[in-house]
PDB file of N, CA, C and O in Angstrom:
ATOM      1  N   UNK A   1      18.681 -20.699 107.487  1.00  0.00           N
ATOM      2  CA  UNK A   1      18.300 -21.672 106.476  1.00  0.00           C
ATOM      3  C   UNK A   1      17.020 -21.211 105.791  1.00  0.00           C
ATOM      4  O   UNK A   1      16.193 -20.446 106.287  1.00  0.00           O
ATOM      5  N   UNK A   2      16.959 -21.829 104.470  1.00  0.00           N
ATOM      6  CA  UNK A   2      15.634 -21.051 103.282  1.00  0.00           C
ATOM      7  C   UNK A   2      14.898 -22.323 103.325  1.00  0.00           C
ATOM      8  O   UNK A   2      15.241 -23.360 103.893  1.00  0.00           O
ATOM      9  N   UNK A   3      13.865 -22.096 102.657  1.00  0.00           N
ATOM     10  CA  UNK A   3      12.872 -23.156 102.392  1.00  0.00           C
ATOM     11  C   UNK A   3      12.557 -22.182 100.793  1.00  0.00           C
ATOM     12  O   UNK A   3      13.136 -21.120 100.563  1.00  0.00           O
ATOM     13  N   UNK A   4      11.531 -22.829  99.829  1.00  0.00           N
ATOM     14  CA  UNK A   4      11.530 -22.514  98.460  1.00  0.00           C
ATOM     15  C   UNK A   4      10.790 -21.134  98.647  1.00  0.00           C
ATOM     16  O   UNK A   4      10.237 -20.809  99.697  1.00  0.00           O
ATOM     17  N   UNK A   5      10.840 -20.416  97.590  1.00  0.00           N
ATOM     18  CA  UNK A   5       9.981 -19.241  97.372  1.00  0.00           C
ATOM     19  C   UNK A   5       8.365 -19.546  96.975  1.00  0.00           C
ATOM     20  O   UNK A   5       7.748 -20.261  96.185  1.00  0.00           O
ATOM     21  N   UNK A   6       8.017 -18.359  98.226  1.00  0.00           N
ATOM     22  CA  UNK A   6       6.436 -18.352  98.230  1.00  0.00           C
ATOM     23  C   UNK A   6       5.890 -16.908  98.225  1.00  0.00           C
ATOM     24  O   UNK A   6       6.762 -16.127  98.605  1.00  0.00           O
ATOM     25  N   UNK A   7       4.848 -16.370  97.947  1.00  0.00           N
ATOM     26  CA  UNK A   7       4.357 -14.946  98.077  1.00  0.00           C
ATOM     27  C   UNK A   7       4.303 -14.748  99.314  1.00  0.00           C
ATOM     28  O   UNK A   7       4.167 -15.484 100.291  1.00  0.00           O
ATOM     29  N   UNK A   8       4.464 -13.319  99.111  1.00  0.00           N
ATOM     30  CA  UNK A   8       4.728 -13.172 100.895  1.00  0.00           C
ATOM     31  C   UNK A   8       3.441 -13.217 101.137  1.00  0.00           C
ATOM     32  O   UNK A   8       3.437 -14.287 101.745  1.00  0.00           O
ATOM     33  N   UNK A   9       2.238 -12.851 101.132  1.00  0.00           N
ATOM     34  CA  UNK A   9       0.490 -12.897 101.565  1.00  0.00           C
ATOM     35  C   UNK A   9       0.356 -14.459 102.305  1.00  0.00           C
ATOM     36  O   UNK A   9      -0.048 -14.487 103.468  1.00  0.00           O
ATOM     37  N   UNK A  10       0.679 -15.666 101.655  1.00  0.00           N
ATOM     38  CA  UNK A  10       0.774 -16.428 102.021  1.00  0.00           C
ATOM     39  C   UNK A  10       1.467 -17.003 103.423  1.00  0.00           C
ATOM     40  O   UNK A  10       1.061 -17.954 104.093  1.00  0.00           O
ATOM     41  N   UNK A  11       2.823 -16.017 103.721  1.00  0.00           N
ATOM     42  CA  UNK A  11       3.555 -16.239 104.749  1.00  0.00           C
ATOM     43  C   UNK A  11       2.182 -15.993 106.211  1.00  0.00           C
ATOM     44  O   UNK A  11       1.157 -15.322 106.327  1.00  0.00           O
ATOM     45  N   UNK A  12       3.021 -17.065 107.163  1.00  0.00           N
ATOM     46  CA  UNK A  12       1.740 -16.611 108.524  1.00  0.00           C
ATOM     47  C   UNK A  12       2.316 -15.610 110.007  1.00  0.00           C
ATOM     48  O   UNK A  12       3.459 -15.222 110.248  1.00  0.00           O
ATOM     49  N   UNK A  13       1.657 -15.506 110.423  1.00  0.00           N
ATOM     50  CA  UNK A  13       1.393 -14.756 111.551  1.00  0.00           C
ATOM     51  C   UNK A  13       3.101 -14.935 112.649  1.00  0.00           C
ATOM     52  O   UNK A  13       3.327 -16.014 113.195  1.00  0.00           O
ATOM     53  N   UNK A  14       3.945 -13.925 112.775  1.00  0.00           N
ATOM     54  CA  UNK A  14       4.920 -14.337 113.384  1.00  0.00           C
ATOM     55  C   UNK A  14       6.752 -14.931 112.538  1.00  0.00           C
ATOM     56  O   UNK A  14       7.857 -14.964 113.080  1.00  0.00           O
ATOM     57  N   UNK A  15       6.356 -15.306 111.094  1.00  0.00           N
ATOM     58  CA  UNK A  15       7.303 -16.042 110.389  1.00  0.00           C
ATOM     59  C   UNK A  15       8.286 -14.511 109.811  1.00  0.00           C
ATOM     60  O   UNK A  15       7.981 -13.324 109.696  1.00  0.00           O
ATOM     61  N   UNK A  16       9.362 -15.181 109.594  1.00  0.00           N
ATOM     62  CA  UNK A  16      10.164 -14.334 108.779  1.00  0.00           C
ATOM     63  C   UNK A  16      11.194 -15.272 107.018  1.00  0.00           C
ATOM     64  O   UNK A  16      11.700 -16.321 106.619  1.00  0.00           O
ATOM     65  N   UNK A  17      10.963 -14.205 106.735  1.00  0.00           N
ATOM     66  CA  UNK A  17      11.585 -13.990 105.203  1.00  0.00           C
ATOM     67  C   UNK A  17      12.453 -13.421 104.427  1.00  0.00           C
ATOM     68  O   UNK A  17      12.620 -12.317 104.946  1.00  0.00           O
ATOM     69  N   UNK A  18      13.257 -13.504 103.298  1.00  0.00           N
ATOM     70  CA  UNK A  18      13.713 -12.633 102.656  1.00  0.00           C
ATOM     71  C   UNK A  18      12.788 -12.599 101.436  1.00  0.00           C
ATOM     72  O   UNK A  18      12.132 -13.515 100.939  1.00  0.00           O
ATOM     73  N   UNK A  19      12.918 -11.081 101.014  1.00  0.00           N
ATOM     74  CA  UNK A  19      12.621 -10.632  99.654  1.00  0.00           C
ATOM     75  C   UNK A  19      13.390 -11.421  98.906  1.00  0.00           C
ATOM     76  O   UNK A  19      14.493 -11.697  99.379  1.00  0.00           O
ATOM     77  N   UNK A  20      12.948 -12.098  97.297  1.00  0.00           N
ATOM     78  CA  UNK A  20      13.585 -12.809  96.722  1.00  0.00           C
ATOM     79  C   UNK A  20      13.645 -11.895  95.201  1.00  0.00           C
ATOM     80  O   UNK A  20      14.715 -11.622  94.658  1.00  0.00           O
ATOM     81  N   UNK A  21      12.242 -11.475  94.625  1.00  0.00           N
ATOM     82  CA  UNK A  21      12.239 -10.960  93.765  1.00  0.00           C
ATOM     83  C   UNK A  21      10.615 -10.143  93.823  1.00  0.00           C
ATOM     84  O   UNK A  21      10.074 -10.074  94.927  1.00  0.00           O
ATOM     85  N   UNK A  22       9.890  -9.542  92.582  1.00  0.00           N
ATOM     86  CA  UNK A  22       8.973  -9.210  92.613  1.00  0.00           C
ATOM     87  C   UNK A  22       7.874  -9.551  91.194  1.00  0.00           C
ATOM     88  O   UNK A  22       8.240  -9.625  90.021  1.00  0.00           O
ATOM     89  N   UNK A  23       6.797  -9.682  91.596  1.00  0.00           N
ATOM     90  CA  UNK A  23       6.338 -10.413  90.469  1.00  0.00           C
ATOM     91  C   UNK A  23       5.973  -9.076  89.225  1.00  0.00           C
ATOM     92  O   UNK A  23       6.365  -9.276  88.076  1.00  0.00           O
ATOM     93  N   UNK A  24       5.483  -8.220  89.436  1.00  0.00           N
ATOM     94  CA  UNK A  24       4.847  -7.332  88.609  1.00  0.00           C
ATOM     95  C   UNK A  24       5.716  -5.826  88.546  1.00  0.00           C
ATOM     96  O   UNK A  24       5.832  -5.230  89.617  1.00  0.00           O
ATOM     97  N   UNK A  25       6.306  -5.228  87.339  1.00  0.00           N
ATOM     98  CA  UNK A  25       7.011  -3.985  87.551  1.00  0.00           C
ATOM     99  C   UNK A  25       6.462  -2.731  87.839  1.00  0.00           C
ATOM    100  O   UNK A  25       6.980  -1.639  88.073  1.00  0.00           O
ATOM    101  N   UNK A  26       5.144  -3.170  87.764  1.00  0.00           N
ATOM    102  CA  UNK A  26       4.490  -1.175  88.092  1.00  0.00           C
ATOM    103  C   UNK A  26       4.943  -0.969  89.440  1.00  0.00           C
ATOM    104  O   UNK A  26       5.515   0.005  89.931  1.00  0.00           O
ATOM    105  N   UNK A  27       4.551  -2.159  89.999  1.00  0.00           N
ATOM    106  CA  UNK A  27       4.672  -2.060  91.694  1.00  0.00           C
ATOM    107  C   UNK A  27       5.977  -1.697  92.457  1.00  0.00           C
ATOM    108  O   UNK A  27       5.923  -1.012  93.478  1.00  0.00           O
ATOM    109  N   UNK A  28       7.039  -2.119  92.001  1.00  0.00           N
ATOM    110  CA  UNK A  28       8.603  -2.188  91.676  1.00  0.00           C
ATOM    111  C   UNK A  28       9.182  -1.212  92.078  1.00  0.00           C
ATOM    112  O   UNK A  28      10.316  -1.563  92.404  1.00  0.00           O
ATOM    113  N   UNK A  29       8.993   0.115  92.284  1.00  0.00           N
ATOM    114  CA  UNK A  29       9.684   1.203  92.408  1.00  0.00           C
ATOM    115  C   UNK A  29       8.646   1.840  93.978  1.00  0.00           C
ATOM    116  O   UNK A  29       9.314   2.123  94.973  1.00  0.00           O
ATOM    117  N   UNK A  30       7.666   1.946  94.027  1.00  0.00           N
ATOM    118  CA  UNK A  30       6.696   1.959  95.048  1.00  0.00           C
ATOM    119  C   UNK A  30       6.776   0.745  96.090  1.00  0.00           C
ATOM    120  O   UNK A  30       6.346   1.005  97.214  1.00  0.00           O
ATOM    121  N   UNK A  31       7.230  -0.445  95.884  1.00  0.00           N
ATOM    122  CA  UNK A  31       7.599  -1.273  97.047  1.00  0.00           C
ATOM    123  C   UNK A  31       9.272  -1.036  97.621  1.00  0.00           C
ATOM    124  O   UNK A  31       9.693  -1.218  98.764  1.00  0.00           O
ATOM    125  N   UNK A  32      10.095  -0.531  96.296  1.00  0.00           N
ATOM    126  CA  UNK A  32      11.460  -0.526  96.956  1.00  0.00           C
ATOM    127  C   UNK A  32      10.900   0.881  98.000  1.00  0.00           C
ATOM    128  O   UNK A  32      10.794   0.722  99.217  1.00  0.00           O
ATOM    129  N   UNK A  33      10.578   2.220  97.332  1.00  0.00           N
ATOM    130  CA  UNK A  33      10.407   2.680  98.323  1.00  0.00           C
ATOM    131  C   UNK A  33      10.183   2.983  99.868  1.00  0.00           C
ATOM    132  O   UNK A  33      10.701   3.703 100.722  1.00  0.00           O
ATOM    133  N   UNK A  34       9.235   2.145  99.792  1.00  0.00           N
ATOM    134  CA  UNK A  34       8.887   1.460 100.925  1.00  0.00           C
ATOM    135  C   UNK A  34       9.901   1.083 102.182  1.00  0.00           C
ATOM    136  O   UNK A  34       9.999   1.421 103.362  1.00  0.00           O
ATOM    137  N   UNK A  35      10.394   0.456 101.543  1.00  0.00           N
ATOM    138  CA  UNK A  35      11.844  -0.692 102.448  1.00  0.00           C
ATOM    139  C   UNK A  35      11.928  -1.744 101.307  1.00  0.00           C
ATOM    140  O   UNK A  35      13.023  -2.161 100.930  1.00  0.00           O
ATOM    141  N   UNK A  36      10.855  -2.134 100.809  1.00  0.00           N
ATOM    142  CA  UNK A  36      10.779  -3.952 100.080  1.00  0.00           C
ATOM    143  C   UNK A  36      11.552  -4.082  99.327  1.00  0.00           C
ATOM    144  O   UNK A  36      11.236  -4.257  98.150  1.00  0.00           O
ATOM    145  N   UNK A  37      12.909  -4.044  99.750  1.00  0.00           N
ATOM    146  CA  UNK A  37      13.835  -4.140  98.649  1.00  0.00           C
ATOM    147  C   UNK A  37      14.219  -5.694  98.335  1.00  0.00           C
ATOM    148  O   UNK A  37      13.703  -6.358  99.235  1.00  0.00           O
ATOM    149  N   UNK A  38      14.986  -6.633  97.333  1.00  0.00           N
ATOM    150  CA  UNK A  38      15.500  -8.098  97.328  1.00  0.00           C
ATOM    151  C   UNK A  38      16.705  -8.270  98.050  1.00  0.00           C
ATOM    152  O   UNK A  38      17.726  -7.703  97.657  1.00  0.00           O
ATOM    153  N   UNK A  39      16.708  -9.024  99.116  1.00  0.00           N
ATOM    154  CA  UNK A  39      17.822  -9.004 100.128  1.00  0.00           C
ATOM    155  C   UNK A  39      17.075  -8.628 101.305  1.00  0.00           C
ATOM    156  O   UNK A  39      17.628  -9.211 102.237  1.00  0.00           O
ATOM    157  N   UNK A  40      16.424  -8.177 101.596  1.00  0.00           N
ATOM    158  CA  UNK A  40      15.727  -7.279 102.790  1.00  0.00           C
ATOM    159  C   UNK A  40      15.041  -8.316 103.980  1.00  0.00           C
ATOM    160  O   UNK A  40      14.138  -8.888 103.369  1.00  0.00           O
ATOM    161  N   UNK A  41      15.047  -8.711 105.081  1.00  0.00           N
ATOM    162  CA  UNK A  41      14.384  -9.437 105.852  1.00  0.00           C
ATOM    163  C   UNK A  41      13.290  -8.901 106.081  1.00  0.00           C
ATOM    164  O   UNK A  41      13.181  -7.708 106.365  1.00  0.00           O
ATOM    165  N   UNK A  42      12.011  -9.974 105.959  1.00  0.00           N
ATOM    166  CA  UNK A  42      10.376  -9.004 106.348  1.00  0.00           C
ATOM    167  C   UNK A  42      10.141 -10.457 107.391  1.00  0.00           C
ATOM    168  O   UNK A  42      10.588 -11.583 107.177  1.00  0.00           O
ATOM    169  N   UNK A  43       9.239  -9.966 108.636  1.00  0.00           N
ATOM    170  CA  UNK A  43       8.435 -10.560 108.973  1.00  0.00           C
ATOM    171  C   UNK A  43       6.846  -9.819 109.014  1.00  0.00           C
ATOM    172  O   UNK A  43       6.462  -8.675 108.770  1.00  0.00           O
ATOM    173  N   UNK A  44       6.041 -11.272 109.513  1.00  0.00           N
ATOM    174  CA  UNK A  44       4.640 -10.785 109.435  1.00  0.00           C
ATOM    175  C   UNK A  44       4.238 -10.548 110.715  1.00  0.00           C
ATOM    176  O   UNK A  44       4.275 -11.473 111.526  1.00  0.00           O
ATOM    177  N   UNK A  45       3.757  -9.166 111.121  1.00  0.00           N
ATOM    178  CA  UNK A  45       3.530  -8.674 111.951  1.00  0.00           C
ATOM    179  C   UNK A  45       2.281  -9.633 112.659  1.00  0.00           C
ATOM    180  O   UNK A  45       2.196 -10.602 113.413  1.00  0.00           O
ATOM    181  N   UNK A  46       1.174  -8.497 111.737  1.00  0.00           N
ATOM    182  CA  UNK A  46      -0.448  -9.255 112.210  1.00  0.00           C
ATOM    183  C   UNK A  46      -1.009  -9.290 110.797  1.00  0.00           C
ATOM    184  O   UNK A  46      -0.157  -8.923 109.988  1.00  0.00           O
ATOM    185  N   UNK A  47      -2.214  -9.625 110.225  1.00  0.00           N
ATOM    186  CA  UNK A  47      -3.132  -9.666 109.441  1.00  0.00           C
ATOM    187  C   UNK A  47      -4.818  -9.665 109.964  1.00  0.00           C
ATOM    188  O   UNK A  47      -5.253 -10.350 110.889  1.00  0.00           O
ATOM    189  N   UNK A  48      -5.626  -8.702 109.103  1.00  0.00           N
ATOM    190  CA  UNK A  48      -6.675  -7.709 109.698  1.00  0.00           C
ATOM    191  C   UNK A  48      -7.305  -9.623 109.657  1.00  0.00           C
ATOM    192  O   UNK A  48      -6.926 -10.598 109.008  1.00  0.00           O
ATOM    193  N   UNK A  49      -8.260  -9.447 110.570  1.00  0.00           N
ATOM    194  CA  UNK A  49      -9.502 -10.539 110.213  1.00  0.00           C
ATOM    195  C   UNK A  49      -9.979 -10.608 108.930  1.00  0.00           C
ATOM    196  O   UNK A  49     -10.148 -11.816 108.766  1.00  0.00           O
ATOM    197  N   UNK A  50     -10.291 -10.061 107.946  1.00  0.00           N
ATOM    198  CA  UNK A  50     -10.233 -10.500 106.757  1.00  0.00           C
ATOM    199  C   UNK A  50      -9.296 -10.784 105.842  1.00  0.00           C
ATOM    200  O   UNK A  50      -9.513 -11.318 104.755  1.00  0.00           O
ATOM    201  N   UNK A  51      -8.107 -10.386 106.319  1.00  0.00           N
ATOM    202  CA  UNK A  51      -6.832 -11.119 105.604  1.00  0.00           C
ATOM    203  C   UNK A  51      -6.338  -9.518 105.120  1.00  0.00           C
ATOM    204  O   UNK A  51      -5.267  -9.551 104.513  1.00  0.00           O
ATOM    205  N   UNK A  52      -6.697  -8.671 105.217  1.00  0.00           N
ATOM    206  CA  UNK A  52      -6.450  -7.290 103.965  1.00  0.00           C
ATOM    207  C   UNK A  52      -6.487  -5.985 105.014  1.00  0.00           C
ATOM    208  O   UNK A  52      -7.561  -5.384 104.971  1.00  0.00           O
ATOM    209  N   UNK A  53      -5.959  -5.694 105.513  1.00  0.00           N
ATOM    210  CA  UNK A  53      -4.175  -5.268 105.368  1.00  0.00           C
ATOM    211  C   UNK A  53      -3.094  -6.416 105.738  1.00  0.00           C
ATOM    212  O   UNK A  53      -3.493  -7.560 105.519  1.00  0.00           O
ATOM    213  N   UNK A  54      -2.052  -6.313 106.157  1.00  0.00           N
ATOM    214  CA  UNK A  54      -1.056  -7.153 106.075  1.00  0.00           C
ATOM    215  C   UNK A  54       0.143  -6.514 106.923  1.00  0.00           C
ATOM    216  O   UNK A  54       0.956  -5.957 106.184  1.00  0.00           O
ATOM    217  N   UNK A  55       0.393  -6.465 107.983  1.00  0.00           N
ATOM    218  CA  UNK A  55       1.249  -5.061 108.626  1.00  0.00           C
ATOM    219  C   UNK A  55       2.731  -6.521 108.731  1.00  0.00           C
ATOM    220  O   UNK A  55       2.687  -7.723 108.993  1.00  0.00           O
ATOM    221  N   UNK A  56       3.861  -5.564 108.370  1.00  0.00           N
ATOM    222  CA  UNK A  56       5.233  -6.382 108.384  1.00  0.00           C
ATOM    223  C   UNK A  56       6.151  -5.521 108.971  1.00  0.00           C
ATOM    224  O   UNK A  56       6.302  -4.408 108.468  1.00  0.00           O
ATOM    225  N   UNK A  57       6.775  -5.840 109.928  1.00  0.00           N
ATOM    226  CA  UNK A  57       8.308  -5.316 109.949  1.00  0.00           C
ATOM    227  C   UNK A  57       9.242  -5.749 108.777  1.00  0.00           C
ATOM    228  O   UNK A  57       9.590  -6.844 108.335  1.00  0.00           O
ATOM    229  N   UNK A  58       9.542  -4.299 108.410  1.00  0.00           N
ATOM    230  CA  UNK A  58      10.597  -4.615 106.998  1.00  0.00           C
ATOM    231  C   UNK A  58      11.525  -3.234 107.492  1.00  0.00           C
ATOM    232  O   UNK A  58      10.904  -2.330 108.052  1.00  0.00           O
ATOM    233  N   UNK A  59      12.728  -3.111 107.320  1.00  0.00           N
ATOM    234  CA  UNK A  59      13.674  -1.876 107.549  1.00  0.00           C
ATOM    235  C   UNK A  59      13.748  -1.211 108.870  1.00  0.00           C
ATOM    236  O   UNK A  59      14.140  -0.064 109.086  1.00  0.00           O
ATOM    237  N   UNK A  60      13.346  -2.027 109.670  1.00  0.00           N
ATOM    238  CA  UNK A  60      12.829  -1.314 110.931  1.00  0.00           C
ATOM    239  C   UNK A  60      11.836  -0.295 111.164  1.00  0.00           C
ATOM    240  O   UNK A  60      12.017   0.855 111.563  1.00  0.00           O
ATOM    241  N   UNK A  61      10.704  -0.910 110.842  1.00  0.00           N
ATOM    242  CA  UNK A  61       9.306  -0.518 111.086  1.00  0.00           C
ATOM    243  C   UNK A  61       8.085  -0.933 110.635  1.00  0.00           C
ATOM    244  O   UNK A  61       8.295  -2.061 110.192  1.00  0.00           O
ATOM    245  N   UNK A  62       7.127  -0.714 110.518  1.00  0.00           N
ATOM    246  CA  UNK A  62       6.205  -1.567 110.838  1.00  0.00           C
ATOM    247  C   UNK A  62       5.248  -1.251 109.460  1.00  0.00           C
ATOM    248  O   UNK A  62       4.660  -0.242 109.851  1.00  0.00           O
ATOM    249  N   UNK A  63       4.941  -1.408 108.624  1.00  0.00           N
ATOM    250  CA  UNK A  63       4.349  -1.114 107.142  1.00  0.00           C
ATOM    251  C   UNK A  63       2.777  -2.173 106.738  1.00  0.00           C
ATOM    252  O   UNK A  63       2.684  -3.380 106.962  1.00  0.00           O
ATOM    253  N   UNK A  64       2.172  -1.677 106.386  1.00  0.00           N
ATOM    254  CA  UNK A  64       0.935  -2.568 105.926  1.00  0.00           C
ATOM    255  C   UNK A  64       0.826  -1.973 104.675  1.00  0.00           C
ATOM    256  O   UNK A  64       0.595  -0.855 104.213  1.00  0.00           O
ATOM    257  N   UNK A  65       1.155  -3.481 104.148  1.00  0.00           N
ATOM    258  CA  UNK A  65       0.095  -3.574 102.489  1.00  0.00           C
ATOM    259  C   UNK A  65      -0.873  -4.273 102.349  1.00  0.00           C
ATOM    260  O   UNK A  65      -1.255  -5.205 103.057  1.00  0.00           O
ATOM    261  N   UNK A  66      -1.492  -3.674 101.044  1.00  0.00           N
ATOM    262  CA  UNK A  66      -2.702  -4.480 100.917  1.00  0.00           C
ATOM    263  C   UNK A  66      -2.671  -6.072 100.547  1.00  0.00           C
ATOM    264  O   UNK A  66      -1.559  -6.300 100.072  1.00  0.00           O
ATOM    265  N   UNK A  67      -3.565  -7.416 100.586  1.00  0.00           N
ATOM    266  CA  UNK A  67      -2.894  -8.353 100.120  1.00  0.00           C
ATOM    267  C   UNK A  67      -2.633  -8.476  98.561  1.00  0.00           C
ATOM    268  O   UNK A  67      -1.767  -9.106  97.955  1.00  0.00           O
ATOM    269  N   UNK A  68      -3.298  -7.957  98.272  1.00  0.00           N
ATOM    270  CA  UNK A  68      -2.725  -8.112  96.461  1.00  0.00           C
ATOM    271  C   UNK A  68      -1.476  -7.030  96.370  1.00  0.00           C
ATOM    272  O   UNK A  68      -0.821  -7.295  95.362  1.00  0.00           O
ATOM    273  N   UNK A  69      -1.061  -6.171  96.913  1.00  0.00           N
ATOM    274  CA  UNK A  69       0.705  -6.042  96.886  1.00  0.00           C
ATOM    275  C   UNK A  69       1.457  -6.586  97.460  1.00  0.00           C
ATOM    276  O   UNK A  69       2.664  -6.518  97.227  1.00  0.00           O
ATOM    277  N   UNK A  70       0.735  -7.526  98.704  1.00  0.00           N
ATOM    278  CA  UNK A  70       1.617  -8.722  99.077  1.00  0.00           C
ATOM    279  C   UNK A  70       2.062  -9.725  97.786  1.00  0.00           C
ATOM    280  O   UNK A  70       3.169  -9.854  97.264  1.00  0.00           O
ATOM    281  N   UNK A  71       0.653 -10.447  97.441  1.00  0.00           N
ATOM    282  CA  UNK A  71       0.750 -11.117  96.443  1.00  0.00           C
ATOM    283  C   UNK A  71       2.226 -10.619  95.147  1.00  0.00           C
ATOM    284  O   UNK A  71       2.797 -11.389  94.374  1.00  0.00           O
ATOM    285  N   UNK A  72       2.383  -9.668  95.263  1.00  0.00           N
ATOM    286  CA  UNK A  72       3.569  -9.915  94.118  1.00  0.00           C
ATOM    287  C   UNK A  72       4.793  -9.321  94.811  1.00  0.00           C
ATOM    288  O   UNK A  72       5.083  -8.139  94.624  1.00  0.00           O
ATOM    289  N   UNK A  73       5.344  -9.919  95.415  1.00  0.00           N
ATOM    290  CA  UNK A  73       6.706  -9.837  96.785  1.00  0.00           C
ATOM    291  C   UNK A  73       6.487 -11.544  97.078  1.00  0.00           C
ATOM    292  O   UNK A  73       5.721 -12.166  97.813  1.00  0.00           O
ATOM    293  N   UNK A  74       7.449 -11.909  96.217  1.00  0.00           N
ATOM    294  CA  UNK A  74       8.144 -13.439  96.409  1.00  0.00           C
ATOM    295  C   UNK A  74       9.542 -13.721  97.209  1.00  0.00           C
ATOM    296  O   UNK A  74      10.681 -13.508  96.793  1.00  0.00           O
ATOM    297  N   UNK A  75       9.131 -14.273  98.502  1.00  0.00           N
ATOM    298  CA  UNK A  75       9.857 -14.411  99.519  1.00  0.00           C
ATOM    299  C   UNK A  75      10.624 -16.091  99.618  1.00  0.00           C
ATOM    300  O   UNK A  75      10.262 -17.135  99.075  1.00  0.00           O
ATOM    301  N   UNK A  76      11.784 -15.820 100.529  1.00  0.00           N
ATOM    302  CA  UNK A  76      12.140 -17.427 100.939  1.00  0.00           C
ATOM    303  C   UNK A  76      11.867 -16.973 102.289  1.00  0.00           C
ATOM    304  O   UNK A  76      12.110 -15.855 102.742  1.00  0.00           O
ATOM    305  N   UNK A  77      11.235 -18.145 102.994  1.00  0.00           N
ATOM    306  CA  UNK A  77      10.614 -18.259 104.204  1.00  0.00           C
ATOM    307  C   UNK A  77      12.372 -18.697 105.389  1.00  0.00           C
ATOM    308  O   UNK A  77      13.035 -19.635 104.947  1.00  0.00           O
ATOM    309  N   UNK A  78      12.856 -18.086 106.558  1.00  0.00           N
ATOM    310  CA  UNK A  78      13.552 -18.361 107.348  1.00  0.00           C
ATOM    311  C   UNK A  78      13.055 -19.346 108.306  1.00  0.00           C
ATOM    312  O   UNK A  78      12.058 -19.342 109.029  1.00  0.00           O
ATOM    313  N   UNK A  79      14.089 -20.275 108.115  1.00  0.00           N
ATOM    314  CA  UNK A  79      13.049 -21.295 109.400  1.00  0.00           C
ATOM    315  C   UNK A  79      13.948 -20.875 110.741  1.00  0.00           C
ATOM    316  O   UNK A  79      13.643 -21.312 111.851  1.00  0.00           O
TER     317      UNK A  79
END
């Protein structure tokens, strides 16, 4: 089951998600890379004490972005 779309930065400690879409296109080709594709399940690993890195299991393995490339990766939250 979904709940509405939220940025993933926002998601907390432990939760999981799908990729829904992405907010900004530069980023777009450098996040699919990644794994961050739309369709893709991410959860949130950990987040540094200041909030910045952001480490997720996405594709089977373990990836940290910064939070402002979180910020544009719009997720539906899995309850």
């Amino acid at each position: 089951m979904k709940k509405g779309a939220i940025k993933l930065s926002s998601l907390a400690i432990g939760k999981s998600a799908v990729i829904t879409s992405f907010e900004k296109d530069d980023l777009y080709i450098k996040l699919m890379e990644m794994g961050c594709v739309p369709g893709e399940t991410v959860k949130i690993e950990k987040i540094a004490p200041l909030g910045d890195p952001i480490s997720i299991m996405v594709a089977g393995y373990n990836l940290s972005l910064r939070k402002t490339e979180a910020d544009f990766i719009w997720v539906e939250e899995l309850i």
